[in-house]
N, C-alpha and C positions, 0 to 999 in steps of 0.2 A: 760738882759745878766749879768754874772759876772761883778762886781764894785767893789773898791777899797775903804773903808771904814775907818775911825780915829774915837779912840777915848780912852776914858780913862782906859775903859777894854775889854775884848772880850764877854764879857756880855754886852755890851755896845753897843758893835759894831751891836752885833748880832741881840738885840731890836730893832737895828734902822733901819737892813737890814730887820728883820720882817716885821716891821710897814711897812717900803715902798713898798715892795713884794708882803703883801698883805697876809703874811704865817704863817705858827707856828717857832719860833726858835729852835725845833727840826730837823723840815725839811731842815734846811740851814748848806751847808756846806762852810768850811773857810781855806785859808793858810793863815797864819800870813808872812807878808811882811816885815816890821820894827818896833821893839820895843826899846823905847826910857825909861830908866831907872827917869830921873829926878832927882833933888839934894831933899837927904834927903828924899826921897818917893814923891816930889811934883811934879808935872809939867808930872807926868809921861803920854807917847802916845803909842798906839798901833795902828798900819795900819793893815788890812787885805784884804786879798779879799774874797771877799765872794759871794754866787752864790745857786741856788736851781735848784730841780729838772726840774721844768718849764723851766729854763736855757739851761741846757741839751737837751731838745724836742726843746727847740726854736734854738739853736746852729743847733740839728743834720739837722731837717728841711730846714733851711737856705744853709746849706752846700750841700744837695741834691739840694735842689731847682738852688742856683749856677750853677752846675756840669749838670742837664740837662740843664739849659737856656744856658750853654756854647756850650754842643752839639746841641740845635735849636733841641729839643724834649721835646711833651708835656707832664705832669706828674701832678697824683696828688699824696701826700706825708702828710702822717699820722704819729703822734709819740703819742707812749703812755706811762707810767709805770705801770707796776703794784706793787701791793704789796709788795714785795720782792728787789725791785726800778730797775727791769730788766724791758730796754727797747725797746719797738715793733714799726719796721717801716713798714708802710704798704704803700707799692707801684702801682699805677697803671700808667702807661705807655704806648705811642704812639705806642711802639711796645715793647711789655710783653716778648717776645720769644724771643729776641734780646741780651733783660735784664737780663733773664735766662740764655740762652745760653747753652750750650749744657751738660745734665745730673745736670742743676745748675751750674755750677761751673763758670757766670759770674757772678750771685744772692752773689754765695759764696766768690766771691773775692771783688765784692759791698762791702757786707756784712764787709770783716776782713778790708776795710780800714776806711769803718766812725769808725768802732770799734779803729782802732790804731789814726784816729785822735782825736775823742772825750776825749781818756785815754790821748792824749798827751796835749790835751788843756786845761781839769780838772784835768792837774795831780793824776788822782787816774785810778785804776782799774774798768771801764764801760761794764756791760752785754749788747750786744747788739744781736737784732735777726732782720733781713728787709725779708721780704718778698713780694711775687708780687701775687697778685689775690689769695692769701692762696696756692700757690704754696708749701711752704715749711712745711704748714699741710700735706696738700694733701702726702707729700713725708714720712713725720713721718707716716700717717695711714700705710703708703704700708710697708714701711721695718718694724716698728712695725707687723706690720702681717709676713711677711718672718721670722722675729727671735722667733715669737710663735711656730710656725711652726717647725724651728730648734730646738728650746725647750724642744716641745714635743718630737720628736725626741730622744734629749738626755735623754732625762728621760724614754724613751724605748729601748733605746741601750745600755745605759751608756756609749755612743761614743763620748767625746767632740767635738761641732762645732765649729772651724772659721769662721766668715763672712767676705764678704769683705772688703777692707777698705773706710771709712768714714769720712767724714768731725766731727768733737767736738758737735757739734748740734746736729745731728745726735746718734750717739754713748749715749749721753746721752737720749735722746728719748730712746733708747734702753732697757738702764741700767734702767730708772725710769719706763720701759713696763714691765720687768721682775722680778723687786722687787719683787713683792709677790709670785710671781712662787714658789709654791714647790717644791724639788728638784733639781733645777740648781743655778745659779749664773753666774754672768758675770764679766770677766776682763779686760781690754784694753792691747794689746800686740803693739809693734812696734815705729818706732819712723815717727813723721810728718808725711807725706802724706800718711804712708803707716801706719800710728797706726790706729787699727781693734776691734772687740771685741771677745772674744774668749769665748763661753758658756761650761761650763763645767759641767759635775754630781755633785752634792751635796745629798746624803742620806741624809744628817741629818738638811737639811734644810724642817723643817715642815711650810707653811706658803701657807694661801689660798689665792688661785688664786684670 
């Protein structure tokens, strides 16, 4: 977990949160807590906290695992990152449908709160995505398939589509389905629950499918 580290510089700190972690001191991230100047440049201290990815999967994990052993249901609970340091929770549960709930949207409120706790406890900005049995694949193939569909559409009518509205997950699944599309583009209209994507004609977008 995140620790609290001294020392004489934040290169310092950083080496030594490496070495114990186990990591590269790329991979470590840090708030500086207290900087102690010292007389004449001596004596000077630095506190930080400092913490890594593995952190974050150990944190998010934990806090699931909590949250069902408080409801007295069983779960197994996966963290990953990828590349990009966006990270995947993969859920499987005593009862999956429950979890989900109806059209998602208990997965999706799961979802926005390990998101708003993890950003609050790392103070920084954390991608998160949880899913259950690839539930939330399974949901990108489908509406990815519906906004092809619209797509094409548009690019034979020249009739702009709205789609429904969408969860931010979602919506990008969209945005990154359609990128290459020639001929159309996509925008987001609306605000919270009710922001959508709106496909629109694009001529002059030359770009293979």
């Amino acid at each position: 977990m995140k620790k609290i580290y001294t020392g004489k510089s934040i290169d310092e700190i950083l080496a030594s949160a490496a070495q114990e972690k186990g990591c590269e001191k790329e991979a470590l991230y840090y708030e500086v807590k207290d900087e102690k100047a010292g007389f004449l440049g001596l004596g000077k201290e630095v506190s930080a906290e400092v913490y890594s990815q593995e952190d974050i999967m150990e944190y998010a994990k934990e806090y699931l695992q909590t949250y069902f052993d408080g409801i007295e249901m069983e779960s197994y609970v996966e963290v990953t990152v990828d590349k990009d340091g966006f990270f995947h929770v993969e859920l499987d549960t005593q009862n999956n449908a429950i979890m989900i709930g109806r059209n998602g949207a208990t997965l999706q409120s799961l979802n926005m709160i390990l998101k708003a706790v993890l950003c609050s406890e790392f103070k920084r900005r954390i991608g998160v995505l949880v899913d259950i049995n690839g539930y939330k694949e399974d949901k990108y193939d489908k509406i990815c398939h519906i906004a092809q569909r619209a797509a094409r559409s548009v690019r034979r009518t020249k009739v702009d589509v709205t789609l429904d509205p969408m969860p931010a997950d979602e919506r990008k699944a969209i945005h990154n389905c359609l990128t290459n599309m020639a001929g159309v583009s996509t925008i987001s209209e609306g605000e919270g629950k009710q922001r959508r994507i709106k496909i629109v004609y694009n001529p002059g977008k030359e770009v293979d499918i």
